[in-house]
C-alpha positions as semicolon CSV with decimal commas, in nm:
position;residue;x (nm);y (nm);z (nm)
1;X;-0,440;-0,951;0,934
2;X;-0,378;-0,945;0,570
3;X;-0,667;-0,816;0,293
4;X;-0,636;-1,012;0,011
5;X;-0,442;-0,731;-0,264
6;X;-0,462;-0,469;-0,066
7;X;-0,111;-0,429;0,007
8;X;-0,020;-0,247;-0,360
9;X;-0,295;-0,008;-0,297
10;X;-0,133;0,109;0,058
11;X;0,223;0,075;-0,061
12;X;0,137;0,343;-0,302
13;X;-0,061;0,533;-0,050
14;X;0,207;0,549;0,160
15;X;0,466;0,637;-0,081
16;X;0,203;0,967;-0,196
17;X;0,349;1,096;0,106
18;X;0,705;1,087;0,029
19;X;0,994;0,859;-0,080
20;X;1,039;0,551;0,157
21;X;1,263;0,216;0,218
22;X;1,072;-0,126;0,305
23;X;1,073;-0,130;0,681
24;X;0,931;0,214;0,715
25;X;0,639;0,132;0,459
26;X;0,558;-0,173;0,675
27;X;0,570;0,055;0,956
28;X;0,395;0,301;0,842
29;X;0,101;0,081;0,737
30;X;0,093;-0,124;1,092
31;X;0,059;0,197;1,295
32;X;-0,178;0,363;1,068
33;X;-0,422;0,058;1,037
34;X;-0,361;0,028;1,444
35;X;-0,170;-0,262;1,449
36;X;-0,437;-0,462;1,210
37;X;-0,244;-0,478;0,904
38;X;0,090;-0,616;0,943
39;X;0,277;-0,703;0,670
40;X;0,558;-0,910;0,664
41;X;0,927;-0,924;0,457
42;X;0,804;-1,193;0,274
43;X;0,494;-1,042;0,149
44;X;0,615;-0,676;0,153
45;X;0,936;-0,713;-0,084
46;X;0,746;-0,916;-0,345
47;X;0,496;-0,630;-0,350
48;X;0,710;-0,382;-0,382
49;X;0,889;-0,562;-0,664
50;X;0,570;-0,581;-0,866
51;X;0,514;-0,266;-0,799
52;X;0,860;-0,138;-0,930
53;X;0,815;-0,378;-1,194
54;X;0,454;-0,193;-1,316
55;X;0,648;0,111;-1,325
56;X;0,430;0,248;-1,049
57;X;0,747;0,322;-0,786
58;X;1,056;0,348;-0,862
59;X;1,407;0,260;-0,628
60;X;1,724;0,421;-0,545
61;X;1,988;0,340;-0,313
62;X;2,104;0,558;0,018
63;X;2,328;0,545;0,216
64;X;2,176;0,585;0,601
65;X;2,384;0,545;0,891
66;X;2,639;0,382;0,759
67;X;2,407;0,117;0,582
68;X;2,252;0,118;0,213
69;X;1,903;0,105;0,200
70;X;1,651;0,106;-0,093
71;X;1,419;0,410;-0,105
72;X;1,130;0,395;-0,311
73;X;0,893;0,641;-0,459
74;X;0,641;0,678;-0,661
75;X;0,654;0,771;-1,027
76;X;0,349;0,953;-1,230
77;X;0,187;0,617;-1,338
78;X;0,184;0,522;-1,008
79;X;0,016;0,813;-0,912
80;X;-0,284;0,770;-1,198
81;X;-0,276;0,378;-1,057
82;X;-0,337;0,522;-0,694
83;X;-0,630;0,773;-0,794
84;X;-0,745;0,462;-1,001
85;X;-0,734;0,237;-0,735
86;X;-0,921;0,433;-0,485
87;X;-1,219;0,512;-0,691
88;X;-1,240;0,138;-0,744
89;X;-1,177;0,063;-0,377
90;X;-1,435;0,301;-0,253
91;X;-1,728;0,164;-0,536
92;X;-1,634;-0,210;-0,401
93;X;-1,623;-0,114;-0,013
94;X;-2,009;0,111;-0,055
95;X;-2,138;-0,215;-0,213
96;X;-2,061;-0,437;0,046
97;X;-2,158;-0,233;0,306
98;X;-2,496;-0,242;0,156
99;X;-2,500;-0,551;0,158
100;X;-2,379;-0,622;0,495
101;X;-2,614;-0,355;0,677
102;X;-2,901;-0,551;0,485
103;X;-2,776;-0,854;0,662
104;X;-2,658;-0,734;0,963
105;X;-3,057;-0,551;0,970
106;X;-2,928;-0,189;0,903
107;X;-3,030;-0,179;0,565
């Protein structure tokens, strides 16, 4: 399951915790959403491209048992993005839950 521009918002989430390469972001996500978001290579590495490319993470390379991977974390901008980002994300997800109890009879 994949929510429409979501993944930025949890890439950054995820990197508020500490510095991080690709596969463990993915990871990360998948077991903390349960196993409902699971995001692939080929939507993960163009995300965290943009993402690099907003200045809101930033890469380096490591060296980690005897292969190079690319570690990314996030910068100060990426932080005010994140704070930014939630606010907006909570306002969005009360309204529709408004509106859904109202459908669904709860409201």
């Amino acid at each position: 399951m994949h929510l429409k521009g979501t993944l930025p918002i949890l890439i950054l989430q995820v990197l508020e915790r500490g510095p991080s390469h690709g596969y463990a972001i993915a990871q990360d996500i998948k077991q903390r959403s349960k196993g409902v978001l699971d995001f692939r290579e080929g939507t993960l590495y163009p995300a965290l491209h943009s993402q690099e490319a907003k200045g809101f993470i930033e890469a380096s390379q490591r060296v980690e048992q005897g292969r190079t991977r690319r570690y990314y974390q996030l910068t100060q901008k990426g932080r005010k993005a994140l704070a930014k980002e939630k606010r907006e994300w909570q306002e969005s997800s009360n309204a529709i839950n408004l509106i859904l109890g109202e459908a669904l009879g709860h409201g």
